[in-house]
Structure formats: C-alpha cells, structure tokens
C-alpha positions in Angstrom: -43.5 32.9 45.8 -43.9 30.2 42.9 -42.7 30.8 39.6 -44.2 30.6 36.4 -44.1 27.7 34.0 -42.1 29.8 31.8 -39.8 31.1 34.1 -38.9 27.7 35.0 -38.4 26.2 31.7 -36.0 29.5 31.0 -34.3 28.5 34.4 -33.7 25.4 33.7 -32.6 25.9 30.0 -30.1 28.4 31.6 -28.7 25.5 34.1 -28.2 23.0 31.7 -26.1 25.0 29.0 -24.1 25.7 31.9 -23.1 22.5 33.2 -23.1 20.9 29.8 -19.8 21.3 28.7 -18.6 19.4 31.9 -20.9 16.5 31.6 -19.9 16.4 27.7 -15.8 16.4 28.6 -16.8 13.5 31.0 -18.3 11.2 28.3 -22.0 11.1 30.5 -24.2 13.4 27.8 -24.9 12.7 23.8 -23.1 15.3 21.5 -25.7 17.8 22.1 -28.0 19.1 25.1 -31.7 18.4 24.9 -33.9 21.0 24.4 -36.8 20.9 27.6 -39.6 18.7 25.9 -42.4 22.0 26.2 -39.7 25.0 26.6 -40.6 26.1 22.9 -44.2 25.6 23.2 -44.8 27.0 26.7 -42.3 30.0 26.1 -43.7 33.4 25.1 -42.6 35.8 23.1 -41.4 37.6 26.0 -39.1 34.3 27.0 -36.2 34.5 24.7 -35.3 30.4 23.3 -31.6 29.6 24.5 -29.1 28.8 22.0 -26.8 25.6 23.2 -23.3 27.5 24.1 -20.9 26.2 21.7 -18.6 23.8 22.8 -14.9 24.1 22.8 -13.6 21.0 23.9 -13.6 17.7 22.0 -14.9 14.6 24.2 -11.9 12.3 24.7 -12.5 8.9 25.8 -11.0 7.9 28.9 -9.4 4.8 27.8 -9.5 2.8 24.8 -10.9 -0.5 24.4 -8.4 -3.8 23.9 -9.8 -3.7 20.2 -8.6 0.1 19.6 -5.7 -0.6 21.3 -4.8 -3.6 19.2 -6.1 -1.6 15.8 -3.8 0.9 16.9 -1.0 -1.1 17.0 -1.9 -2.4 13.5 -0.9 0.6 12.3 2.3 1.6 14.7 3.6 -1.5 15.7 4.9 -4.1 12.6 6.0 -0.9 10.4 3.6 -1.3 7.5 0.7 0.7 8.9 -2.3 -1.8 7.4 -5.5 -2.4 9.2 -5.1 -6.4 9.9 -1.1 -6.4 9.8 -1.0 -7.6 13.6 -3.0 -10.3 13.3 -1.9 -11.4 9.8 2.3 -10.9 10.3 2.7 -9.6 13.5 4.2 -12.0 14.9 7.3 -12.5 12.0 9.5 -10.3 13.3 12.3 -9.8 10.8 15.8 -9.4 11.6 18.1 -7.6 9.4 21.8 -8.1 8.8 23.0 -4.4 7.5 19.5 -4.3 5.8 19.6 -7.7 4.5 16.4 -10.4 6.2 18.6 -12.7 7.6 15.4 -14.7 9.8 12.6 -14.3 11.3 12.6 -14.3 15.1 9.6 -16.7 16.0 9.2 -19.7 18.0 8.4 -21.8 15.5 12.0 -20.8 13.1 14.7 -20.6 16.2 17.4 -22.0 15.3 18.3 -24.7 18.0 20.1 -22.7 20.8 20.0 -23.3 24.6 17.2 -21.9 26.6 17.0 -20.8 30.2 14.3 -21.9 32.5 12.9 -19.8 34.8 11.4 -21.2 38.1 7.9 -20.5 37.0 8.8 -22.7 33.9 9.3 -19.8 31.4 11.5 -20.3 28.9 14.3 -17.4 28.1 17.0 -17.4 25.4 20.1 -14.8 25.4 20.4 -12.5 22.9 24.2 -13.4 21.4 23.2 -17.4 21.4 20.4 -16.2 18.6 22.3 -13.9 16.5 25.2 -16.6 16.7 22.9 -19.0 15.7 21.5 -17.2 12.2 25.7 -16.3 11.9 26.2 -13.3 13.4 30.0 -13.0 15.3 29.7 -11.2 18.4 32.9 -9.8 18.0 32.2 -8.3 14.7 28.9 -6.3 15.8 29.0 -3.1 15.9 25.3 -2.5 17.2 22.0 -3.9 17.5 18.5 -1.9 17.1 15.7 -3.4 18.1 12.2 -2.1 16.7 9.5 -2.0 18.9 5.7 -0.2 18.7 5.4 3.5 17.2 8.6 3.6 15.5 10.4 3.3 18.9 13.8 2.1 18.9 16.3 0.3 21.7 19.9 -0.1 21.1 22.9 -1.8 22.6 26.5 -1.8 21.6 28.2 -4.7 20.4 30.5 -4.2 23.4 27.8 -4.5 25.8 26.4 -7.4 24.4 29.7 -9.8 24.3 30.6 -8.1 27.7 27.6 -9.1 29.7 26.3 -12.0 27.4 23.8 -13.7 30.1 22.0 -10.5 30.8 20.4 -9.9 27.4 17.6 -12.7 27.3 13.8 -12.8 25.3 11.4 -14.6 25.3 7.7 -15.4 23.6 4.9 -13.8 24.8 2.9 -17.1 25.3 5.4 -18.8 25.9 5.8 -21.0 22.6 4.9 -18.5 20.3 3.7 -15.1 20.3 5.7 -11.8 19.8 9.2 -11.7 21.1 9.8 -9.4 24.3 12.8 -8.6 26.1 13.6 -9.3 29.3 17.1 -7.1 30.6 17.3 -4.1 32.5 18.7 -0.9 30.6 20.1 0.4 33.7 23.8 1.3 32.9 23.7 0.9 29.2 24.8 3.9 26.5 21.0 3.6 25.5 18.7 3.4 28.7 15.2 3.5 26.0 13.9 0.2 26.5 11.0 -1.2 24.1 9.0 -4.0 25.6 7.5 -5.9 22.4 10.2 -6.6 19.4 8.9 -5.9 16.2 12.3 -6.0 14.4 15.8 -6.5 14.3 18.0 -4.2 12.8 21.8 -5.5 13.4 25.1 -3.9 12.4 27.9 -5.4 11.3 29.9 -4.1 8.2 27.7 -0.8 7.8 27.7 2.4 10.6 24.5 2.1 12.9 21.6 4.1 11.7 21.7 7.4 14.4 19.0 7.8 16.7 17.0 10.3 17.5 17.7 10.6 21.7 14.4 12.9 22.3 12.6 10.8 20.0 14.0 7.6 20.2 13.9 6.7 16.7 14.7 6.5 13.4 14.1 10.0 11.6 13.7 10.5 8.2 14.5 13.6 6.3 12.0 16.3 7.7 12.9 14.9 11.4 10.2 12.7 12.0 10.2 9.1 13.5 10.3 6.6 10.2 10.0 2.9 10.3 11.9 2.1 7.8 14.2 -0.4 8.2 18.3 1.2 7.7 19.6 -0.2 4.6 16.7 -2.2 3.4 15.5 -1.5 0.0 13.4 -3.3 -1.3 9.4 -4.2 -0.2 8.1 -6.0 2.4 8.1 -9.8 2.2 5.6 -11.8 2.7 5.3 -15.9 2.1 6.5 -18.6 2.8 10.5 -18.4 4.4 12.7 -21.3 2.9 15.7 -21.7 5.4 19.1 -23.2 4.4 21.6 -23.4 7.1 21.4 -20.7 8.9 19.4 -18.0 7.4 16.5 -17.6 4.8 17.5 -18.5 1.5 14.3 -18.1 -0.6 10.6 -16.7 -0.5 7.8 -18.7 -2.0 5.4 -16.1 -2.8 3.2 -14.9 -5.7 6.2 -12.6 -7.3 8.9 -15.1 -6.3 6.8 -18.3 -8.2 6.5 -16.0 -11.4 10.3 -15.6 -11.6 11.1 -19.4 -10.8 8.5 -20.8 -13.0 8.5 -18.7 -15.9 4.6 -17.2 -15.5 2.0 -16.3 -13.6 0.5 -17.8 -10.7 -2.6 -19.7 -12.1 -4.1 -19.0 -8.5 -4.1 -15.6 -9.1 -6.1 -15.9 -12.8 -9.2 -14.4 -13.6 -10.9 -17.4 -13.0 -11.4 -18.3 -9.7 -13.1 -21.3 -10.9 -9.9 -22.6 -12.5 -7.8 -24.7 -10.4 -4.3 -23.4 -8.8 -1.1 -25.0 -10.5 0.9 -27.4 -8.5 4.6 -26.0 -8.3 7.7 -28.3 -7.6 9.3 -27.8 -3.6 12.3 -29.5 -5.3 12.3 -26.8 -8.4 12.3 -23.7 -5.7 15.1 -25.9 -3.9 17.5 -26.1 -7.4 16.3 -22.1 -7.9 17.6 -21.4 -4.6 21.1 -23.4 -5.1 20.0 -25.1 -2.3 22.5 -28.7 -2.0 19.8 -31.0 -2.3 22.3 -34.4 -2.2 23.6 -32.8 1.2 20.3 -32.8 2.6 20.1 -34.4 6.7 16.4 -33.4 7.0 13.4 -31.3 6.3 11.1 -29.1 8.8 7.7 -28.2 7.7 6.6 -25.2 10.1 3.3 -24.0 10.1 2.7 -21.2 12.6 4.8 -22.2 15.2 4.6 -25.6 15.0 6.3 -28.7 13.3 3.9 -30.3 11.1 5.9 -32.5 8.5 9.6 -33.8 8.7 10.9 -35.7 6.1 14.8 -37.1 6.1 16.9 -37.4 2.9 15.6 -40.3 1.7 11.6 -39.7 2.0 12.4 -36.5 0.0 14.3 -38.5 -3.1 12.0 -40.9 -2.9 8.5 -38.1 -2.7 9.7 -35.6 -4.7 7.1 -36.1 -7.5 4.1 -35.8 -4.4 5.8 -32.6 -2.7 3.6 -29.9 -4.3 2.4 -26.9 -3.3 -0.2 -23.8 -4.8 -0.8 -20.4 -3.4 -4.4 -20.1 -2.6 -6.3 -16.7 -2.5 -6.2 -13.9 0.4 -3.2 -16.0 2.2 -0.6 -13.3 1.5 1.4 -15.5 -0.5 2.0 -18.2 2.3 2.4 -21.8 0.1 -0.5 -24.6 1.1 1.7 -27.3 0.3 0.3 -30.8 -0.1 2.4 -33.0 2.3 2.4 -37.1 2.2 1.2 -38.5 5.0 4.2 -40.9 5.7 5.8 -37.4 6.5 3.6 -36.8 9.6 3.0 -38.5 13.3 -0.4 -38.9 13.5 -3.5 -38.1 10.5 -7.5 -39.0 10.9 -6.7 -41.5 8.5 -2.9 -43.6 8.3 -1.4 -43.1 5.4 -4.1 -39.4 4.3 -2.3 -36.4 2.8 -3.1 -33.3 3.7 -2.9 -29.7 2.4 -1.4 -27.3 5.0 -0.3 -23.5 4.8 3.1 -23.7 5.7 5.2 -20.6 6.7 8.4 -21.9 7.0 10.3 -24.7 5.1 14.2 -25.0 7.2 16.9 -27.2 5.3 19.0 -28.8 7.8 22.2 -30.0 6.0 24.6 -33.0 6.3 27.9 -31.1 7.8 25.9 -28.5 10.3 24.1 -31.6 12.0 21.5 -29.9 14.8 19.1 -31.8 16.4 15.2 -30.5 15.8 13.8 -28.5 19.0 10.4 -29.3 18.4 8.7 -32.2 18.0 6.2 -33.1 15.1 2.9 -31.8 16.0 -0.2 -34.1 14.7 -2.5 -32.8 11.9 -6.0 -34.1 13.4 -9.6 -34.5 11.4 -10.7 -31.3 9.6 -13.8 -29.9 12.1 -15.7 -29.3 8.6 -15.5 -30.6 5.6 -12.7 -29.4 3.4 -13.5 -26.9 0.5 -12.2 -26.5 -2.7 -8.7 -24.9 -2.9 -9.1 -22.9 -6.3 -12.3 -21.0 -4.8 -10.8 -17.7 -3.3 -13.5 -17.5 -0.4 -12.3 -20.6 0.9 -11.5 -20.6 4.7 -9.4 -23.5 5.5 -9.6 -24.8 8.5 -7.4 -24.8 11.3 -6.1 -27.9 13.7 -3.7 -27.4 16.3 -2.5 -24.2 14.9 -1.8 -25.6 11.6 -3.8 -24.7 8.8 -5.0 -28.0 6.8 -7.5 -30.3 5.3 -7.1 -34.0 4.3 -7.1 -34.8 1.5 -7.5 -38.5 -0.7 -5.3 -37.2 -3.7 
C-alpha cells in the first residue's frame, strides 16, 4: 500500500534526526540538519513538524592541517605563546647557564666544534663538544634540561653526559639550519622522557636543577601546572641582535639596549615614520660592552644562518666611521646594519654597500684563535628595487637567506 505525501515527509524527517548526530561526529553534515524542502508546506495539522534532536557531541576534526599544527606550536613550542613566534624566533633556541643566556644554539652562531658525518651526509655534533665550546666544564654540570614543545622537558645528569660523551649528538633540522633535534636513545638514562625538537637549554652548574614533574614531565609552577619558564631567568625575553665575544653573548642590540647605550630614544621608533632612523656606532656598542677592541682577530656578520660580512682587525680600524647600523620597524629589534662592500665576497656591483639585518655579530679574539666554519655567503642583486629604510611598511628583501638591499651611500 503507498503512503501519503505527508507520511513520507514525517518518515523521512524522523530518519534523518536519527542518524544525524553520527554523520555530524564524522565531519560529513553542516552544523545543522536540513529541514525536507516541502515538509512544512505539505504537512497538515495532523502531521506534527520535528524538532532537530539536540546534539550532544561537539564535531572534532579528525586531524589538523600542517597550518594548525604549526599555529599551535606558536603558542606551545618557543615558550612565549605569540601567534607568529615560530616563524619569527623559533629557531634561536636559547641556552641558559643557571638562568643566565649564555648562546643561542643555531647553525649560523656554533661555535667551531667537530662535527660527525653520517653516511647519508648529515652532519651531527655531541652534546659536551657544544656546551664546552660556549664554556661549560663537563665536570662541573650538574644537569642539563632541555625544553622541547608544550612545556615538555628532557633531562640528563651531568654524569651521564661525561660518561658516555659520543652518544649525546644533535643536529639541524635542515641540515644547515633549522631547529635543533636530538638524536640519542633515552634507553637506560635516570630520565627516559625524550623531546624531539629543542626549544631551549636550561644547564646546571652552580645552582640545584629545577625538579621535574615525572607524570608531567615538566616544569610546574605554583598551582602544579606545566610552566615554561625558564629556572632562574628573570628578566624578559630577548630579542635582537646577539653580539658574541669569546665564547658567549656579551651584548643585545635592540630597541631598549640602544636607549641605554646612546643616551635616547631610538629615532626609528619616533612618531614620525617619515623621519629617517639614526645611524648608531658598531664600535660604540663594542666599548659599551668592554669588548677588547685592540685584541680583535676578526669579525663575523651572521645573518640567519649564514656569513654575510667578515672583516679582520685592520678593515675594522680602518672602517669604523662606515660601520653603522639603525633598527628599522616590525623587525623585532634585529640591527640592519650597513656593511662596506670590501667586507663581502661577491655584490651586484664591486665595491656596493649594502644594508643587511644581521642577527648575530661574533668577536673572535687574538689569544682564543678559531678558525671560521662557514664560509662568506654572497649578497646578490636585490629582486626589487630597494625601499626606503625609515618607512615602517618596508619589506626588505631577501637574497640567499640574508636580508638586504644595496645601497650607493
């Protein structure tokens, strides 16, 4: 026997409020089920209208996309929770000695210790060669956390590290730069919590380790929950430009840093964005620092990971009225220092300057002689023409990782 028009639409109303809350946990449906297109019109007053059943389970993607996952670890990963802060300092992964920065653990700003390479021509580097390096004793640590996404946090024991010193290697994501992971086995160890990427260093030498939360695997604050803050660090994060001296950072070039060694304010950060940024003094930050200019060997100009300038004692006595820099808008306090081009391998013109956002600066003195790892990198021609450093929309462009333009002056 065939059923009404009515008792069908009602039927099939009926079936779909069933099965909509599976459909809905499965991602295939919109929010809400769709009403039949002539249910209300061809239903009589003797057909009651169905009310969608509420729903009591919240659709939950599957799996994120590489963009979530990479905004999420924006906010986990680096420990400052900003949208942005992967892509923008990510990748300077500070190590602390008893809460003091010490370095930064990038490709770019290793000091020069032996690497190990693989057979598929990845380079590794051990663990206690690096904190030597920046001078750490092995003998004298008494722990090492290392930082990794969501608070996470690995540890080995300063024991375990001199006793078994070829087993604790890292190396770069891409192989020359990218994020530092580590590459040992946990099996064995006091602390078998392994993190993968290293998003700091916390090392212990003349202060207790921070404890760590085993069902956690963290650092906990007060009310028990995982904290990224660093043990022993007080004061904000820094941003800028790192100026190396021997073997750790001795100096930040940044907007609060330039107002203390210069007496004011950064004219790039005035009012108006017309007016054009102040050229501050390399070799005034250097005699702020105490840094030994006379004892000078030579000078590394990093930017990103890469060697973009060198200069050797007697370019920088000679240049020192010509090595400038200004801190241009939304860079996060990294310098765009103007470097000679006598200072540099190869330029679209011999003989050009150019303006590059440097990240590092490292000092390389007379009596700790070390040969440079990298080579210089060429600054090639700008792919657009260069804009005008004092407006704060400018977007400089970028040659072989370095951030430049040429310039005449």
């Amino acid at each position: 026997m065939s059923l009404s028009r009515p008792t069908q639409l009602h039927r099939l109303a009926t079936l779909l409020t069933a099965v909509w809350p599976a459909l809905s946990q499965a991602g295939c449906t919109h929010k809400t089920p769709p009403t039949p297109p002539s249910a209300a019109a061809s239903s009589s007053s003797s057909t009651p209208t169905l009310a969608p059943a509420p729903r009591t389970t919240e659709v939950v993607p599957v799996a994120t996309t590489a963009a979530n996952e990479a905004e999420q670890a924006d906010s986990s990963g680096d420990g400052h929770g900003q949208r942005g802060a992967r892509r923008r300092m990510g990748l300077d992964v500070a190590v602390y000695i008893d809460g003091r920065v010490a370095s930064i653990l990038r490709y770019g700003e290793l000091p020069p210790i032996p690497s190990i390479q693989l057979d598929s021509g990845v380079k590794q580097y051990k663990l206690i060669d690096y904190l030597q390096a920046i001078g750490v004793q092995p003998s004298r640590i008494r722990a090492v956390h290392l930082h990794g996404n969501n608070d996470r946090i690995a540890s080995l024991k300063g024991s375990e590290i001199t006793r078994d010193p070829q087993r604790f290697r890292f190396q770069f994501l891409s192989g020359t730069t990218g994020i530092p992971v580590t590459r040992w086995s946990t099996s064995g160890l006091t602390n078998e919590f392994t993190v993968h990427e290293i998003r700091a260093i916390s090392v212990f030498v003349n202060k207790p380790p921070a404890p760590i939360n085993t069902k956690l695997n963290c650092h906990t604050n007060t009310d028990g929950e995982c904290t990224h803050d660093i043990p022993y660090f007080t004061g904000s994060p820094l941003r800028g430009t790192r100026i190396y001296a021997g073997r750790n950072i001795a100096a930040w070039i940044n907007r609060r840093s330039v107002e203390a060694m210069f007496a004011t304010a950064p004219d790039s950060e005035a009012s108006d964005p017309e007016k054009t940024p102040a050229h501050h003094s390399l070799f005034h930050v250097f005699k702020y620092s105490h840094i030994d200019i006379p004892q000078i060997l030579y000078v590394d100009f990093i930017a990103d990971d890469e060697v973009v300038a060198r200069a050797d004692a007697n370019q920088l006595t000679s240049m020192e009225s010509q090595l400038w820099f200004t801190l241009p808008h939304q860079q996060h306090g990294v310098a765009l220092m103007h470097l000679p081009g006598s200072l540099r391998t190869s330029v679209a013109s011999p003989g050009s300057n150019a303006d590059v956002l440097v990240h590092a600066v490292r000092v390389v003195y007379q009596n700790n002689f070390e040969p440079s790892r990298i080579s210089l990198t060429p600054v090639s021609a700008p792919r657009s023409s260069p804009r005008d450093s004092s407006n704060p929309n400018t977007e400089f462009p970028r040659f072989a990782s370095a951030l430049a333009f040429q310039t005449n002056q």
